[in-house]
C-alpha positions in Angstrom: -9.6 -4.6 -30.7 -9.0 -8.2 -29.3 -7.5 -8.5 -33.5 -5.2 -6.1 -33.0 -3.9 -7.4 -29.4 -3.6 -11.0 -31.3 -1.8 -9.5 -34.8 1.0 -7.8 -32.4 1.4 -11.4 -30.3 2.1 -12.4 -34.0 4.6 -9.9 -34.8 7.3 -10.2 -32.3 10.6 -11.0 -33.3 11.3 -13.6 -32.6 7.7 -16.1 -33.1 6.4 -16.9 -29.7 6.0 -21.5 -30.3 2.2 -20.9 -28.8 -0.7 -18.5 -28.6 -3.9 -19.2 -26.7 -6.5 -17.0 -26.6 -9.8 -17.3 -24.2 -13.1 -15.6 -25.4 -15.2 -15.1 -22.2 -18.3 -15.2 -23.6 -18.2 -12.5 -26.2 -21.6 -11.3 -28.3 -19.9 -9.0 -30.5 -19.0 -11.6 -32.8 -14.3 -11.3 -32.4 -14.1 -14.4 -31.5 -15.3 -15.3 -35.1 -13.5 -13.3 -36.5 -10.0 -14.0 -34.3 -10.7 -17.6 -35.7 -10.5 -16.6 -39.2 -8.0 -14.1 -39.0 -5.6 -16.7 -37.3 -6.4 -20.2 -37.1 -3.4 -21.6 -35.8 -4.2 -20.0 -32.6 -5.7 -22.2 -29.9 -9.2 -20.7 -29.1 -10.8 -21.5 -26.1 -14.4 -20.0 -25.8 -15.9 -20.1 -22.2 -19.5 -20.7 -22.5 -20.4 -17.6 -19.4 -18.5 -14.8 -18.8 -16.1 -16.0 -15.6 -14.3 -12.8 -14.9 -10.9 -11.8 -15.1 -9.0 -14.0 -12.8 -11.0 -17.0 -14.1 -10.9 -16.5 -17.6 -7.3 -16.2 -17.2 -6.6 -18.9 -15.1 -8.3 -21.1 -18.4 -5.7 -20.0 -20.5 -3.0 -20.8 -17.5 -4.2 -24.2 -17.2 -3.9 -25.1 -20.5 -0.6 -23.7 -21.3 0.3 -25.7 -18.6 -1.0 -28.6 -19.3 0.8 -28.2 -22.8 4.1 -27.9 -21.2 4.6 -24.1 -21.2 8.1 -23.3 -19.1 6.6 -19.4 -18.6 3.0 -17.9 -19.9 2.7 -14.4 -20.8 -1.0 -13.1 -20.2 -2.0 -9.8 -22.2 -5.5 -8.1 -22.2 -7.6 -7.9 -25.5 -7.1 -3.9 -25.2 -3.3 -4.2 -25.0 -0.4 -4.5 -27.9 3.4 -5.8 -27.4 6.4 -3.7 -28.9 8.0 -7.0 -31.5 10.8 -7.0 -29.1 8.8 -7.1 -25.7 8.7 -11.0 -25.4 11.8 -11.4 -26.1 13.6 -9.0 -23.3 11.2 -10.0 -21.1 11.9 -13.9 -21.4 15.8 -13.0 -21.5 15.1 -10.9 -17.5 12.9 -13.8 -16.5 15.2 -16.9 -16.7 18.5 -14.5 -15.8 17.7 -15.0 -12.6 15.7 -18.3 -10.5 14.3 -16.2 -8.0 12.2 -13.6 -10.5 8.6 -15.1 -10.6 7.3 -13.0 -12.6 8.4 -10.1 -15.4 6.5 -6.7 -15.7 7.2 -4.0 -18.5 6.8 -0.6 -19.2 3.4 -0.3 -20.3 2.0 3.4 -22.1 -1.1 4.9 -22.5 -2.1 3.9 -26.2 -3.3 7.0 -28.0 -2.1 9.2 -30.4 -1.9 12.2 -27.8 -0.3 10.0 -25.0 2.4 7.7 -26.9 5.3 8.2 -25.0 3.0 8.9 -21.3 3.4 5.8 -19.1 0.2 3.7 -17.7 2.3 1.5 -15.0 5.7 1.0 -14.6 5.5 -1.3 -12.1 3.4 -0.7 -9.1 4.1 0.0 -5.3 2.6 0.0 -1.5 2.0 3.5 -0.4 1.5 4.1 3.1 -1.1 7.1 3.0 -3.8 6.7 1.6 -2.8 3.2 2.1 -3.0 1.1 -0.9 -1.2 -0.1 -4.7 -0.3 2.8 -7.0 0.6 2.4 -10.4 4.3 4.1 -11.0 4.7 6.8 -13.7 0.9 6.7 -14.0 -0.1 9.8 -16.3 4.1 11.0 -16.4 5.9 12.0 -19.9 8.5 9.5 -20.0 12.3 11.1 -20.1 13.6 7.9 -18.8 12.4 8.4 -15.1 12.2 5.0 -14.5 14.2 2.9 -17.3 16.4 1.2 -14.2 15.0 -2.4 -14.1 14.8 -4.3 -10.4 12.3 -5.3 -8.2 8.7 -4.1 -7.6 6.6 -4.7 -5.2 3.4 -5.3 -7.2 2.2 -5.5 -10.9 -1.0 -4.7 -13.0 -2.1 -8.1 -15.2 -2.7 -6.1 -18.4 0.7 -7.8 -19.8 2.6 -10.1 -17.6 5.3 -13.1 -18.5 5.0 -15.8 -15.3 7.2 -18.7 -14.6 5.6 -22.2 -14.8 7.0 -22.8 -11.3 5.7 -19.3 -9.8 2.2 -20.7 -10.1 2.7 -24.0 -8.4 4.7 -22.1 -5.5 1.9 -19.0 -5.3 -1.3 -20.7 -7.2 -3.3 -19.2 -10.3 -5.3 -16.4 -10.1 -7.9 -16.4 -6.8 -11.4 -16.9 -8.4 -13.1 -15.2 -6.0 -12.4 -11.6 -7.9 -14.4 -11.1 -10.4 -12.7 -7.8 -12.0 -10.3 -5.9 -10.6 -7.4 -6.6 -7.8 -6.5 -10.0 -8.9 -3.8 -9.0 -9.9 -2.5 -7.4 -6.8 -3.6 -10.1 -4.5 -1.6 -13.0 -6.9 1.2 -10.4 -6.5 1.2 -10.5 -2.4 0.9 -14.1 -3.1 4.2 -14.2 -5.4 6.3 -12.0 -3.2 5.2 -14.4 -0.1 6.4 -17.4 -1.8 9.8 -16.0 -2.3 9.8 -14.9 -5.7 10.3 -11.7 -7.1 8.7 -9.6 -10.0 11.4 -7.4 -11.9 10.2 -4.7 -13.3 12.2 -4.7 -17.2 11.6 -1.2 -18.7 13.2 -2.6 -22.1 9.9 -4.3 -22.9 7.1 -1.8 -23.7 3.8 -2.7 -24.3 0.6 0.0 -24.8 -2.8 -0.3 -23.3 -6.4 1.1 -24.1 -7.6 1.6 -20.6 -10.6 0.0 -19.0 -11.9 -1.4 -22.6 -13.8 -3.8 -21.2 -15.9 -2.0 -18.5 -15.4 1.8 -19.7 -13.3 3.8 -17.8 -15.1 5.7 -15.1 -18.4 3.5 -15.8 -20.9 2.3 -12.7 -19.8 -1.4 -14.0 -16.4 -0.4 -13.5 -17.2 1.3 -10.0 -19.6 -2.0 -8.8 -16.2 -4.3 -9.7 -13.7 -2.3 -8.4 -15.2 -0.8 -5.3 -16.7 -5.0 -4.2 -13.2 -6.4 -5.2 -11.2 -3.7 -3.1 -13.1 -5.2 0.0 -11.8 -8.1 -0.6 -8.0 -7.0 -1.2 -7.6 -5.1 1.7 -9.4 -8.5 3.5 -6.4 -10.6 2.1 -3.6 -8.3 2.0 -4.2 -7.1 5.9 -5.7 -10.4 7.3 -9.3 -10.7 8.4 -9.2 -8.7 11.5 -10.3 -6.0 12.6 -7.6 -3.2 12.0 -8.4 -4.0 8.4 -11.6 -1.5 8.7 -9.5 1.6 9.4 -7.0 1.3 6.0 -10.0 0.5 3.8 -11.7 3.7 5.4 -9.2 5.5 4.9 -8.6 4.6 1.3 -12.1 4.6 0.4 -12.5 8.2 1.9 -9.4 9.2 -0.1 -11.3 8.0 -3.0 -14.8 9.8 -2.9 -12.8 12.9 -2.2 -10.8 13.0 -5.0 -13.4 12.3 -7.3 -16.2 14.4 -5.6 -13.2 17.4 -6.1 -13.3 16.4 -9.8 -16.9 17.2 -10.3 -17.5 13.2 -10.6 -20.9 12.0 -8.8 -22.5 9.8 -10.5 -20.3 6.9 -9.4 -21.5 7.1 -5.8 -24.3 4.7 -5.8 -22.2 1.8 -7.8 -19.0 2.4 -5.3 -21.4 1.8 -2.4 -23.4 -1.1 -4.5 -19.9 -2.9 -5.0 -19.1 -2.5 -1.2 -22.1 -4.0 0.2 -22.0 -6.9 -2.3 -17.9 -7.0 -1.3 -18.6 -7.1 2.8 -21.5 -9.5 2.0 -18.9 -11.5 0.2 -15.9 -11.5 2.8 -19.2 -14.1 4.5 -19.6 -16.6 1.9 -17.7 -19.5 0.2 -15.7 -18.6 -2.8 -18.2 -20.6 -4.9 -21.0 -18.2 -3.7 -19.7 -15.2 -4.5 -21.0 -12.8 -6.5 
């Protein structure tokens, strides 16, 4: 899978000048195999598993450090359209105040080519919290305008060198799940935008990592939402009633859809996320 992300960074039109790619502690044996397949590729293995947000932020760093003007990250279960980079560089440096550069990303499967995953993502007041535009919609060109968004997913996104040292990298403290949210609130508060630039299309195999709908998925998601709403309401205590309500709007949706076995890893990953809100960044778990 993480091949077939790396062959389609190798196939846009035109060549991208780097590509950096950050096994985080894989046992299945890719990253061997990503290093044959394409040794000119800058492999970085992480000796642990570090997460999301900081497996990421090695790659950022050392772009960075190597004088990248913009980094586009992409997940292992995600492939770019040969012309996505290139439209989606052309949006980002039209304009100094766009931070950051989302596309249209579909479902990849052969029954759900054309349905769209995220176009963007947005603030919705009841239950309050992020949705994913277009999520699970045919696309007839619903939303092919490009402008401004008020949030992003991290499965494919092309960042500014400058956006990071205005909002930071991604905050460590996440381990899976929301990171990409809270560097959005974080992007938006420095003053920059992200533009949404439906021209650029990438596909995505959903939750490849974790499984989608698995108890790992539930334990990350349900401790890293604690911390979200934490960050993106303040740490007071109105914060409670939002993340009550979205919480509630959660178990009844999926208790209506026959799903139960989740329960006990949604409530696993909330005590270890209120546990969390307590402790140093560098002793969270």
């Amino acid at each position: 899978m993480a091949c077939n992300a790396v062959a389609s960074v190798y196939s846009l039109i035109p060549p991208i000048p780097s590509v950096i790619i950050v096994d985080n502690a894989s046992t299945d044996g890719s990253d061997v195999e990503i290093q044959r397949r394409f040794p000119q590729a800058a492999l970085i293995r992480n000796a642990v598993n570090k997460g999301f947000a900081a497996g990421n932020n090695v790659g950022i760093r050392y772009a960075l450090e190597h004088g990248a003007d913009c980094v586009l990250l992409l997940n292992n279960d995600a492939l770019l359209d040969q012309f996505a980079v290139n439209t989606m560089v052309s949006a980002l440096f039209a304009d100094s105040r766009r931070g950051v550069v989302v596309p249209k990303i579909y479902f990849h499967s052969p029954g759900n080519a054309q349905h769209i995953w995220a176009a963007g993502a947005q603030w919705r007041t009841w239950p309050p919290r992020v949705t994913m535009r277009g999520y699970g919609q045919r696309d007839v060109g619903q939303y092919d305008v490009p402008g401004v968004v008020e949030y992003a997913t991290a499965c494919a996104l092309l960042i500014r060198q400058d956006t990071f040292e205005k909002a930071g990298l991604f905050d460590e403290s996440y381990f899976m799940y929301q990171e990409d949210y809270a560097f959005c609130d974080r992007v938006r508060a420095s003053g920059l935008t992200l533009w949404y630039n439906p021209a650029s299309i990438v596909y995505h195999l959903v939750s490849a990592s974790t499984g989608e709908g698995s108890p790992q998925k539930w334990r990350y998601w349900s401790q890293s939402v604690i911390l979200f709403y934490a960050q993106h309401y303040g740490y007071r205590w109105w914060t409670v009633a939002p993340l009550a309500m979205f919480l509630t709007w959660v178990a009844v949706r999926e208790l209506s859809r026959g799903k139960i076995n989740w329960i006990l890893p949604l409530w696993q990953g909330v005590q270890v996320g209120l546990g969390n809100l307590w402790k140093r960044p560098s002793e969270r778990r």
